[in-house]
C-alpha positions in Angstrom: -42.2 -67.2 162.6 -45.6 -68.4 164.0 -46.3 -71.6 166.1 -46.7 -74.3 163.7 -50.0 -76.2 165.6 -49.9 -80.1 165.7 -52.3 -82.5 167.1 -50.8 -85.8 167.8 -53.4 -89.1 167.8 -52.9 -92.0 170.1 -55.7 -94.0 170.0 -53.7 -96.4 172.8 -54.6 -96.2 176.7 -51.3 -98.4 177.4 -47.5 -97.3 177.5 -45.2 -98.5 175.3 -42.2 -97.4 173.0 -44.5 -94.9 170.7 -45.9 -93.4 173.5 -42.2 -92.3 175.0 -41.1 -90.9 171.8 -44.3 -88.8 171.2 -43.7 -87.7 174.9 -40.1 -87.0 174.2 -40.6 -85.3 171.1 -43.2 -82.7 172.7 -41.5 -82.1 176.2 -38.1 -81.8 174.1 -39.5 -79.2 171.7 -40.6 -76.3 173.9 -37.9 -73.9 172.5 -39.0 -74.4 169.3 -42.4 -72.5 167.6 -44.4 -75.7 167.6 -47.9 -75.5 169.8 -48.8 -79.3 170.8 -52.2 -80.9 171.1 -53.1 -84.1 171.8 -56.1 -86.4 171.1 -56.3 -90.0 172.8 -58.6 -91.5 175.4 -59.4 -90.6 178.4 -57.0 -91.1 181.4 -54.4 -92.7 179.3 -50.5 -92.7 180.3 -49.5 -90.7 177.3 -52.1 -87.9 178.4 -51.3 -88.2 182.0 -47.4 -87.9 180.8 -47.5 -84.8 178.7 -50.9 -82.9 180.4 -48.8 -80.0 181.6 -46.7 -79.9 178.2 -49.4 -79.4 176.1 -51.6 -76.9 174.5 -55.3 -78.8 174.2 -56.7 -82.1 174.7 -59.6 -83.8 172.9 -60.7 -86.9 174.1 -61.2 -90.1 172.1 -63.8 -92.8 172.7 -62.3 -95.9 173.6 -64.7 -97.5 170.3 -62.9 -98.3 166.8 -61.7 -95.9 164.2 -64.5 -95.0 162.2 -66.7 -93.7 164.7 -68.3 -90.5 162.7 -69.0 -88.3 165.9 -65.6 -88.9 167.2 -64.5 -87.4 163.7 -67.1 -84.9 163.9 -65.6 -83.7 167.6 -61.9 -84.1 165.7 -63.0 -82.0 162.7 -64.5 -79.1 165.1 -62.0 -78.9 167.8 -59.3 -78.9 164.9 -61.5 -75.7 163.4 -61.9 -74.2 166.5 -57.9 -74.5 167.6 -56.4 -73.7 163.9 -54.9 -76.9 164.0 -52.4 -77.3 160.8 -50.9 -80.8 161.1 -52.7 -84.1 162.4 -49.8 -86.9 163.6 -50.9 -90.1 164.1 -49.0 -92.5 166.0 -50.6 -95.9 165.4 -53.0 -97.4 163.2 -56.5 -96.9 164.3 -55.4 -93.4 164.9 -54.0 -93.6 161.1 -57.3 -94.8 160.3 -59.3 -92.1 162.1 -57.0 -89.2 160.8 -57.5 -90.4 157.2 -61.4 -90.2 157.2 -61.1 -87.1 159.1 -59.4 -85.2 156.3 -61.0 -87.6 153.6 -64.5 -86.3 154.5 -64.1 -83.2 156.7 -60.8 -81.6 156.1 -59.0 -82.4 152.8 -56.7 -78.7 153.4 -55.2 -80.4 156.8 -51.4 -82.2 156.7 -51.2 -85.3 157.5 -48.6 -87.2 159.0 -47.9 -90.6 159.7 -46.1 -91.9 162.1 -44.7 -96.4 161.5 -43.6 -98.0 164.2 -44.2 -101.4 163.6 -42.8 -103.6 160.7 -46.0 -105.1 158.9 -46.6 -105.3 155.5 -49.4 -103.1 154.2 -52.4 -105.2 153.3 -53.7 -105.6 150.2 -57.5 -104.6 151.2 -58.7 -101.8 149.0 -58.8 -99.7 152.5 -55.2 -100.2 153.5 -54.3 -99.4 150.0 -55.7 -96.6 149.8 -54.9 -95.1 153.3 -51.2 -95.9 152.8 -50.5 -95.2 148.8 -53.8 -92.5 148.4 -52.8 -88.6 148.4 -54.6 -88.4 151.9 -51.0 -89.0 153.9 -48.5 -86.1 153.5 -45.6 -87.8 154.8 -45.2 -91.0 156.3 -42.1 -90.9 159.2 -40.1 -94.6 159.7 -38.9 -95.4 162.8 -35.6 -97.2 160.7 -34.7 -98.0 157.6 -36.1 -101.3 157.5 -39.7 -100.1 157.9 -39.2 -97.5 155.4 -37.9 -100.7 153.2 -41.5 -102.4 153.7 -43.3 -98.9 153.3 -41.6 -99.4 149.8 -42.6 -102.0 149.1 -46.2 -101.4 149.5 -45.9 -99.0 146.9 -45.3 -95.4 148.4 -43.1 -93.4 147.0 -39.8 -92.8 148.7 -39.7 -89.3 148.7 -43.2 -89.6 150.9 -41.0 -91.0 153.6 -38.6 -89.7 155.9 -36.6 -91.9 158.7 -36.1 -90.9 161.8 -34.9 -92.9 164.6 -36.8 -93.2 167.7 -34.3 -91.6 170.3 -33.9 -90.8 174.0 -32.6 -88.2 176.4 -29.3 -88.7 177.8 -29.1 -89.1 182.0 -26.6 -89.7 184.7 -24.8 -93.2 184.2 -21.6 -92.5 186.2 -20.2 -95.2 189.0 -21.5 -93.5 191.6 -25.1 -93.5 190.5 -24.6 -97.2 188.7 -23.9 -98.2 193.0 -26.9 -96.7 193.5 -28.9 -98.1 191.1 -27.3 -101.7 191.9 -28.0 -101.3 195.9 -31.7 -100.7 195.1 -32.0 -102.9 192.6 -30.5 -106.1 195.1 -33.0 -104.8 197.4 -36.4 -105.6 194.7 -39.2 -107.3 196.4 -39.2 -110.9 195.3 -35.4 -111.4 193.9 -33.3 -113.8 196.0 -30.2 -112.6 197.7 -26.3 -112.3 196.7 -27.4 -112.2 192.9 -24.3 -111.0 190.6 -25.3 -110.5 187.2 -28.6 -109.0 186.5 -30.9 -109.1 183.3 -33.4 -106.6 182.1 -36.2 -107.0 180.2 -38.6 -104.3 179.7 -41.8 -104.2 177.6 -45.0 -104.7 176.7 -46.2 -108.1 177.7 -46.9 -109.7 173.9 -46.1 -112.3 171.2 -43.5 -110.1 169.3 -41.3 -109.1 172.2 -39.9 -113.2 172.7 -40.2 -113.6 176.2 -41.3 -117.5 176.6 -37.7 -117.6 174.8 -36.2 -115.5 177.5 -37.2 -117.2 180.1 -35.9 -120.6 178.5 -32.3 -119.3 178.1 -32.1 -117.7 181.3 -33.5 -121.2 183.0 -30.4 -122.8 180.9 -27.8 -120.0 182.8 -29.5 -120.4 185.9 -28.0 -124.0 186.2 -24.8 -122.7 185.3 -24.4 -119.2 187.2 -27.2 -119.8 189.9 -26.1 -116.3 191.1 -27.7 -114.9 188.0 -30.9 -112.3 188.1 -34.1 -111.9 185.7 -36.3 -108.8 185.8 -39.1 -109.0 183.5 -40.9 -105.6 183.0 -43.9 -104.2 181.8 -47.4 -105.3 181.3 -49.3 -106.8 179.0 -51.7 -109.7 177.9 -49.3 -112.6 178.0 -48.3 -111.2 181.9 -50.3 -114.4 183.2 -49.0 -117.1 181.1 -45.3 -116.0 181.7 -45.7 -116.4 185.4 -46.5 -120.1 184.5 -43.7 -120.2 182.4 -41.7 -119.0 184.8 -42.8 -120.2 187.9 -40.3 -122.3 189.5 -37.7 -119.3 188.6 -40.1 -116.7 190.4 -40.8 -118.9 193.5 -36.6 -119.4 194.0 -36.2 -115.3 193.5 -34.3 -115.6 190.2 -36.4 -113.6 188.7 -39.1 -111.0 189.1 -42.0 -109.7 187.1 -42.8 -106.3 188.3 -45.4 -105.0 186.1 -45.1 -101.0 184.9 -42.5 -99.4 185.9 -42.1 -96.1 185.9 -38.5 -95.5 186.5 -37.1 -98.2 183.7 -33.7 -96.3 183.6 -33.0 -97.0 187.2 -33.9 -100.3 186.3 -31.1 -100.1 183.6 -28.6 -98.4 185.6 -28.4 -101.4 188.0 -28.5 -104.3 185.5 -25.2 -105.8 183.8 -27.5 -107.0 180.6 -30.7 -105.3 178.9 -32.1 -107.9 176.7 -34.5 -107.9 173.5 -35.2 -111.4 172.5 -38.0 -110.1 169.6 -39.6 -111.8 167.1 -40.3 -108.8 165.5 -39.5 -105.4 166.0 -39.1 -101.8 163.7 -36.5 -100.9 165.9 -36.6 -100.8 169.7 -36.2 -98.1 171.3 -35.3 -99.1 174.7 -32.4 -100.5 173.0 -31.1 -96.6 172.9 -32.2 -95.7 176.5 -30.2 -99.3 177.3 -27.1 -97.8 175.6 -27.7 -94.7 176.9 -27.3 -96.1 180.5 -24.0 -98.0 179.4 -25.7 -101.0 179.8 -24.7 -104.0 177.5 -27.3 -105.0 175.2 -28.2 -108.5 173.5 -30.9 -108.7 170.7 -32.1 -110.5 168.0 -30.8 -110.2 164.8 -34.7 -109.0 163.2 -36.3 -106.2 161.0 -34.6 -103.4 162.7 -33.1 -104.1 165.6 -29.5 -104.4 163.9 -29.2 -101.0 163.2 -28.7 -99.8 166.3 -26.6 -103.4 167.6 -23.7 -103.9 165.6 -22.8 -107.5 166.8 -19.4 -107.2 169.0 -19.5 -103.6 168.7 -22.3 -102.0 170.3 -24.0 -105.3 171.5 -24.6 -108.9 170.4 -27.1 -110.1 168.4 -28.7 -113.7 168.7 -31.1 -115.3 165.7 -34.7 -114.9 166.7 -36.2 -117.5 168.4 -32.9 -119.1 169.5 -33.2 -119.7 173.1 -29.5 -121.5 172.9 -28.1 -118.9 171.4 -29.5 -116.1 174.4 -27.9 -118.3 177.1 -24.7 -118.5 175.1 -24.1 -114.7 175.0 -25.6 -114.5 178.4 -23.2 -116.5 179.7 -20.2 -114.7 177.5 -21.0 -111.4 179.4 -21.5 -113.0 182.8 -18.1 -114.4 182.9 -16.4 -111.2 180.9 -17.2 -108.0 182.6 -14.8 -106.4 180.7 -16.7 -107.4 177.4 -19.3 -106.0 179.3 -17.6 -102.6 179.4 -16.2 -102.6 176.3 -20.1 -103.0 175.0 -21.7 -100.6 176.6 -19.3 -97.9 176.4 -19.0 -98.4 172.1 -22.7 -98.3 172.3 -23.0 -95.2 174.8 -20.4 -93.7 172.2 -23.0 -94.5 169.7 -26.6 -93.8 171.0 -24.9 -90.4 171.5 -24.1 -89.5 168.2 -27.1 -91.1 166.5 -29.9 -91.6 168.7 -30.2 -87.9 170.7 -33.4 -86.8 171.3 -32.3 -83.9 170.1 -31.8 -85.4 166.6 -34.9 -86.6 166.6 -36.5 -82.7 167.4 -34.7 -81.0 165.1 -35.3 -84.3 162.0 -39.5 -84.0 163.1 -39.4 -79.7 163.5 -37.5 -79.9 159.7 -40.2 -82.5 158.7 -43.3 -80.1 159.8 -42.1 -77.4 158.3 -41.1 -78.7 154.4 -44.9 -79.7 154.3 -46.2 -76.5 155.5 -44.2 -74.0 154.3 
């Protein structure tokens, strides 16, 4: 069988939970005939990640998606490179791709890849990028976007789920200590903490994080021994701060910026937490579970089909600050709730969320629309 030749289009410098998956899926793939390009802007994390993994690069200007000599470069390096299958990984990139083939190369497959839960809009051009013939087959991250995909009128046979996933690593006791002992050691966080809380994100609206920070001030009084790590960058890394500032000057919690290393992060905290307003699935959630880590989320779009409240983590209604500091405070006092979280939803990321499902699910995908 030859190599079936994809070129995947991140129009976003940043790092964030699309950019892992598309990383995962190419670095995971090597034993399978699938050559992988890659078009995004200069110097961004997802090229820097995946440069030695990869078969080509063409570089995007950082400008908007309809810039007609970007799609001109597009349209002759996939020529040049025999490039069968264009999948795109956010919207301007969705945006690009569809002109591309609209105007230059109406024989290429498209694929589209939905992250995020908005509804389509009812402009004649999101119309007619999302329900037009242009898009082969549009992948959902869960079952919930693919519910608002439906509802903006494509077909469901146009859409396939698959979950975002991640690789299993290490998570025994030995390398938990490990993980704890550096993690007690983090510039900024006061000492003899004893229950640790992860966050770890972009930096935005969506993710709930003013809310966060308001639930954990409300356990702070309570369990002063408790921890806050707040991770990842973003625009709203500023007004946090002030939002937090009396917790970051006593050392009950930290805002690190990027980390590189968030499973080490993981491995040392008793709590990962997802406070989002809105969110198509989360897929830190899985590399949370996959560290036995005990999760707590809110109860939005798709983030309850990978928590299962009491089973594989616990759920709070968006927005609920009250309601955070309540289940933080369960799990602080019950380590063996704790346990018995993490380990169901270890059990369950397993099963379900492998990266290796997800391979296999996007390999299948490419070839029923090229074969």
């Amino acid at each position: 069988m030859s190599k079936i030749r994809v070129l995947h289009i991140d129009s976003s410098e940043v790092w964030g939970g699309g950019q892992s998956q598309i990383t995962t899926l190419i670095r995971d793939s090597a034993n399978l005939p699938i050559e992988h390009f890659l078009a995004s802007p200069k110097n961004s994390k997802l090229w820097y990640k995946v440069r030695q993994n990869i078969s080509g690069y063409c570089q995007l200007p950082r400008s908007g998606a309809l810039n007609p000599l970007a799609m001109i470069r597009l349209r002759n390096y996939c020529l040049k490179n025999k490039i069968q299958i264009l999948h795109t990984h956010c919207g301007k990139s969705h945006t690009f791709a569809y002109w591309v083939k609209t105007l230059f190369l109406p024989q290429i497959t498209l694929v589209v890849h939905r992250r995020i839960p908005a509804k389509i809009r009812s402009n004649w051009l999101s119309r007619v990028k999302f329900t037009g013939p242009a898009v082969d087959r549009f992948i959902a991250v869960s079952e919930y976007i693919k519910s608002v995909l439906q509802r903006g009128g494509i077909e469901p046979g146009r859409i396939t789920t698959i979950r975002s996933s991640k690789k299993p690593f290490p998570c025994d006791d030995h390398v938990r200590d490990e993980a704890r002992a550096e993690l007690l050691r983090m510039k900024g966080l006061a000492p003899d903490g004893d229950f640790f809380i992860l966050s770890a994100s972009r930096l935005v609206p969506d993710k709930g994080l003013f809310i966060l920070i308001e639930g954990f001030r409300t356990l702070v009084r309570e369990r002063p021994g408790a921890r806050l790590i707040i991770a990842g960058e973003g625009p709203l890394s500023s007004k946090l701060k002030v939002a937090g500032r009396a917790l970051l000057e006593s050392g009950h919690l930290v805002m690190p910026g990027f980390c590189k290393d968030v499973p080490r992060l993981l491995l040392g905290s008793d709590v990962f937490a997802i406070p989002s307003l809105s969110e198509g699935l989360g897929s830190t959630i899985v590399e949370a579970m996959m560290a036995k880590t005990a999760v707590v989320g809110s109860s939005v779009e798709g983030i309850p089909e990978l928590i299962r409240h009491g089973q594989t983590g616990l759920l709070a209604p968006p927005g609920d600050a009250e309601s955070l500091y309540s289940l933080f405070l369960d799990l602080a006092v019950d380590p063996a709730l704790r346990k018995k979280l993490a380990e169901q939803g270890h059990t369950w990321a397993l099963s379900s969320c492998s990266s290796d499902t997800m391979v296999e699910k996007t390999f299948n995908l490419y070839q029923s629309v090229i074969y």
